[in-house]
C-alpha positions as CSV (number, residue, x, y, z in Angstrom):
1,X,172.1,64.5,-58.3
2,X,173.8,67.8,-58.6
3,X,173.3,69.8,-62.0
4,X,175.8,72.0,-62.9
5,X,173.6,74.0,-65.5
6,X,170.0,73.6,-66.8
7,X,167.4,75.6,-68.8
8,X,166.8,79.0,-66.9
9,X,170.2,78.9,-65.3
10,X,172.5,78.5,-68.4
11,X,173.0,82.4,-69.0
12,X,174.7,83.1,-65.3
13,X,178.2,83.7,-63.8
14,X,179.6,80.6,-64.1
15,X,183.0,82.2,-63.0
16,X,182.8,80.6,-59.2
17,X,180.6,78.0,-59.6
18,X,181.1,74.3,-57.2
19,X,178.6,71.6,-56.6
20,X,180.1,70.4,-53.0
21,X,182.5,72.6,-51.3
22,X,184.6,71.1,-48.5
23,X,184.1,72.4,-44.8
24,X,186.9,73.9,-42.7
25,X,186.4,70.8,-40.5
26,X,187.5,67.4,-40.8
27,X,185.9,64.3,-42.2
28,X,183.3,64.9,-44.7
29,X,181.9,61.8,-46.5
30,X,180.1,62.3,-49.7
31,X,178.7,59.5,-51.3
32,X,175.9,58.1,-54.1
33,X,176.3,61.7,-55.7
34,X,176.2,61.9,-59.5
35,X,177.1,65.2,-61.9
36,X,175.9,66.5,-64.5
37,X,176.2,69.4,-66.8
38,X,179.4,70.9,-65.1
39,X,181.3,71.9,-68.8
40,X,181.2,75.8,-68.2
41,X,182.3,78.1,-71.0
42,X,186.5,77.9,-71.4
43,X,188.3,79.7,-68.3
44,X,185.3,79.2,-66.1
45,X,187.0,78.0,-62.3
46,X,184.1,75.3,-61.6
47,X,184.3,72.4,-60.5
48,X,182.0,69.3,-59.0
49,X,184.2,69.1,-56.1
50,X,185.8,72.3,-54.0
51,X,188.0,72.1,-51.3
52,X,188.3,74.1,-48.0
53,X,184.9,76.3,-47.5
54,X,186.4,80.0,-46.3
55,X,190.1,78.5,-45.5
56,X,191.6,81.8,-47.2
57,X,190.0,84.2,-44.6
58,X,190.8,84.8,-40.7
59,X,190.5,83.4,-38.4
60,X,192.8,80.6,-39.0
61,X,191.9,77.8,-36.6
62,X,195.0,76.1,-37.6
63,X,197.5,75.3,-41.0
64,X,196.5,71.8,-41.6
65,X,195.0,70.1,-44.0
66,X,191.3,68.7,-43.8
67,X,190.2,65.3,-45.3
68,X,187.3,64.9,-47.8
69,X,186.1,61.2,-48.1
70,X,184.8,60.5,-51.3
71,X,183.1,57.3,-52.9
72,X,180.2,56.4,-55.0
73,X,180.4,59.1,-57.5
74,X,179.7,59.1,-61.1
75,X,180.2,62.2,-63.7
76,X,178.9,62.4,-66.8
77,X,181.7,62.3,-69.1
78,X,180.1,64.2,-71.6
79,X,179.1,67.3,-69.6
80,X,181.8,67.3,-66.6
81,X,185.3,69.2,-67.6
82,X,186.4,69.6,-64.4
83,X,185.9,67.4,-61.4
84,X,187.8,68.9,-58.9
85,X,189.2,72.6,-58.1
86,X,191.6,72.5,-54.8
87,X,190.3,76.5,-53.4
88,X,193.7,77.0,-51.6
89,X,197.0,75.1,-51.3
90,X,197.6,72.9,-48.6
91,X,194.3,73.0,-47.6
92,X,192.4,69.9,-47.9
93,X,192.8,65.7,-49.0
94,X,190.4,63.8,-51.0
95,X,190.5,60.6,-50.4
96,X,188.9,58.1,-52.9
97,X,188.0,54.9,-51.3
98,X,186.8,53.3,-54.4
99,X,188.4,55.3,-57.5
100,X,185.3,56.7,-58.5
101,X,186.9,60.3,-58.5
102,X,189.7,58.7,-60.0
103,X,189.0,56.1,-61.9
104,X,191.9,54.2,-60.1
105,X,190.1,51.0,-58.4
């Protein structure tokens, strides 16, 4: 369970805040994770899901893309505005192997 905001947290910088961010490496597999509480005041850049952890700053290992595999989730629909934020173009690929990101099955 990842909790986006709670009592004694609620009055922070919400500007940059992520539940999972995605390595510069290949193959992550997230799974079973549920949101909640992710609907940050309007502008806010947060997200449940964030791709490409440091991608943006030297050294570059390379300019492709790394996979994220995703399945299992569930979001609250009531608190979670935003379910994914991609951190840098070109960076990253989720790929939803059940359509629980998407709600495509």
């Amino acid at each position: 369970v990842l909790v986006g905001t709670s009592v004694g947290n609620e009055s922070g910088d919400f500007g940059l805040m992520r539940g999972i961010i995605g390595p510069r490496s290949e193959g992550l597999h997230v799974s079973g994770v549920q949101f909640f509480n992710w609907n940050m005041p309007e502008g806010a850049k947060n997200a449940c899901i964030s791709t490409c952890s440091h991608c943006f700053k030297e050294p570059f290992a390379d300019t492709g893309a790394r996979t994220i595999f995703v399945s299992n989730l569930s979001f609250d629909s009531a608190t979670v505005a935003r379910k994914v934020w991609f951190e840098f173009p070109f960076k990253a690929i989720i790929r939803d192997q059940d359509g629980s990101l998407t709600g495509n099955t």
